[in-house]
N, C-alpha and C positions, 0 to 999 in steps of 0.2 A: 576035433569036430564038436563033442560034447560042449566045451567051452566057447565056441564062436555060438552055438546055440543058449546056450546059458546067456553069452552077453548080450544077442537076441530079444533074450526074449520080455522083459522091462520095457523094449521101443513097443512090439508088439501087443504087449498087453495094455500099454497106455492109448495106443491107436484103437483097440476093440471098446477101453472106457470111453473115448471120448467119442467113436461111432454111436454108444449108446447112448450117451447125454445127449449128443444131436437128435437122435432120433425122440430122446424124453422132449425134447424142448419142440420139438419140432410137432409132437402129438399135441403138449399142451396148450400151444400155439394153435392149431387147426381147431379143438375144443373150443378155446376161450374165442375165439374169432366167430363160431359157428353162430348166424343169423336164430334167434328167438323170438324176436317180436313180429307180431303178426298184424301187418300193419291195417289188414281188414276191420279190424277190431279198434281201429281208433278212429274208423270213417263211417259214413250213414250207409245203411247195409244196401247190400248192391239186388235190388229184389225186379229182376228184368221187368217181369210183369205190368208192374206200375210205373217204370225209369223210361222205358219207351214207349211212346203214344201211339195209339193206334189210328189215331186221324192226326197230319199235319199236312203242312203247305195244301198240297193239290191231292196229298196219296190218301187214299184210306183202305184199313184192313181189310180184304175179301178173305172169303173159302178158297182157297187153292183148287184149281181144275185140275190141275198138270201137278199133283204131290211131288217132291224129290224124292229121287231113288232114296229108301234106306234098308239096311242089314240090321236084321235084327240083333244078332254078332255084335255090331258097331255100335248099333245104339245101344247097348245093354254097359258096353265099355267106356262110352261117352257118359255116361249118367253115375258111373263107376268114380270115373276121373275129375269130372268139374262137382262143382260146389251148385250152379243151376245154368240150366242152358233156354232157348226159346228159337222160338223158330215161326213164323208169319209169311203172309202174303201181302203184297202191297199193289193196290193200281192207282196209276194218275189219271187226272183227266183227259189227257191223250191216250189215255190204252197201253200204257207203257204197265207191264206186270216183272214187280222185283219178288224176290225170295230172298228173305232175311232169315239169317241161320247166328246167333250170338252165342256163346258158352264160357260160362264167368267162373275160373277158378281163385279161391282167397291162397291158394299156396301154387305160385310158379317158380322157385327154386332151384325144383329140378328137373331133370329129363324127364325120370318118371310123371311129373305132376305137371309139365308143361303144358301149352294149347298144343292140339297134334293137327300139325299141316293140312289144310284142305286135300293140296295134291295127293295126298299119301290115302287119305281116306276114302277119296273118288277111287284112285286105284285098284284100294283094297277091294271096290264094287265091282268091276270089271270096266270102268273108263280107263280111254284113252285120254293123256292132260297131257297137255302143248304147254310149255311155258312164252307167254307173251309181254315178258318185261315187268319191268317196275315202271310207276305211271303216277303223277303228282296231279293230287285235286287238290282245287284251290276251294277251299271251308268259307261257309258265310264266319260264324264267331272262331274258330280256331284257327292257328298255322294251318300250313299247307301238308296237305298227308301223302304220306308216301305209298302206293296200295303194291299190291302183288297182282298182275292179269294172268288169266289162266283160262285156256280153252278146253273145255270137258266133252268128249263123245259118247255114246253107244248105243247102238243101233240106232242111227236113225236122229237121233235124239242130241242135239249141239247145247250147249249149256258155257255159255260166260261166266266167268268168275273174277272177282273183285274181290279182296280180301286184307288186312290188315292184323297186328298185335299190339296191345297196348301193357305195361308193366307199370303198375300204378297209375298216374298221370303223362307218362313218356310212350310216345307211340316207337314203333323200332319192328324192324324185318326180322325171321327167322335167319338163324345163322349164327354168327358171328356175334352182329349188332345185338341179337336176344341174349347174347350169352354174357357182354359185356354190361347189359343192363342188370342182369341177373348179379353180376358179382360186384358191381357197384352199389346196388341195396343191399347185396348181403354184408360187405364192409362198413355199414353201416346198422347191422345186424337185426337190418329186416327182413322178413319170408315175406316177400309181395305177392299180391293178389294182382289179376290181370284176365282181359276178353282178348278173346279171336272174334270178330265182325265177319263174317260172311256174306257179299253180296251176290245175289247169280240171278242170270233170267234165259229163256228159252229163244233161239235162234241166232245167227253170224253177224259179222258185223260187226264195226266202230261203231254204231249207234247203240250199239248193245252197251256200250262201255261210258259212253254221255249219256243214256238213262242212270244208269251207275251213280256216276256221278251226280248228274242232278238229283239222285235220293240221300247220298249221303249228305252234298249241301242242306237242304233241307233238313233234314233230321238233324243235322249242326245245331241249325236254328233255333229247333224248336225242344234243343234239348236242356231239360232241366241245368241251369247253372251250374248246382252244387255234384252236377255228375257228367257234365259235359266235357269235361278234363281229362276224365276217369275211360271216355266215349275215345275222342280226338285229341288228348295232348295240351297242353297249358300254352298259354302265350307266352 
């Protein structure tokens, strides 16, 4: 027995080096691979304030009657998490009133520093979110974007939602699509910067969702060239 273990133990012990080298190689591999450049930093800074206007087409900025719910909680974690965020009121000359919610972080990488879901943040307030599809608007200057619809309740209170992700220049859904964008710029060993767009407005209704959309076209429009990309996606 001593000796079937003796002659043993040479296979054994070259099986545990070479678990080890796989594993060396395999570390230095994930290192040298590990995304560095920070791609925000080679672009005109993404400064919400001045990047979206506050009068275009037919809309212009009012005071908010009807504020969105928020948590103190949330916002203190949201201002934690992004790099700047903004948030406005909008009405058309029909009386159509949007809520613009935008939040620009320069590191989407990872879970931790990703944009965090509408749904999940209405939630965390005490709404009820319906999911009502994915829904393609068709952009005055951009492709055609792919948005997120979501029906928001509480008490009393119906709120539409409209929502998108953009990863540098490439628009793309939570899920999956985020995550393959995310490891596609990292292979190329960038930390991408990236918005979550938020649209919403009060009351039911597929008209709720054609104001929507007639605001993002418009803001298509009227948005800055060198940051329109960055907004809605490259042609």
């Amino acid at each position: 027995m001593a000796r079937k273990l003796d002659a043993a133990r040479p296979a054994w012990t070259m099986a545990v080096w070479c678990a080890a080298a796989l594993m060396l190689v395999a570390l230095g591999a994930s290192e040298w691979l590990k995304p560095r450049r920070i791609l925000a930093d080679t672009l005109p800074p993404m400064t919400l304030e001045e990047v979206i206007p506050r009068q275009f087409g037919d809309w212009v900025e009012v005071q908010s009657q009807v504020p969105v719910v928020s948590d103190p909680s949330i916002e203190a974690a949201v201002k934690a998490l992004y790099s700047s965020t903004l948030v406005r009121t909008y009405r058309d000359a029909a009386g159509h009133v949007i809520f613009l919610s935008v939040a620009y972080g320069k590191n989407q990488n990872s879970w931790s520093t990703a944009a965090h879901r509408p749904e999940f943040c209405y939630a965390a307030q005490g709404f009820e979110v319906a999911q009502q599809g994915v829904a393609p608007v068709s952009l005055s200057q951009s492709p055609t974007l792919q948005t997120i619809r979501l029906m928001a309740t509480l008490n009393g209170r119906i709120e539409p939602i409209s929502y998108w992700v953009t990863l540098a220049d490439t628009p793309t859904l939570p899920g999956v699509g985020r995550k393959f964008q995310q490891f596609r710029y990292g292979l190329q060993g960038w930390i991408v910067d990236g918005l979550l767009v938020r649209i919403s407005s009060l009351g039911g209704g597929d008209g709720a969702y054609d104001a929507h959309a007639k605001f993002m076209r418009d803001l298509d429009a009227a948005m800055q060239p060198g940051f329109r990309a960055r907004f809605f996606g490259r042609t």
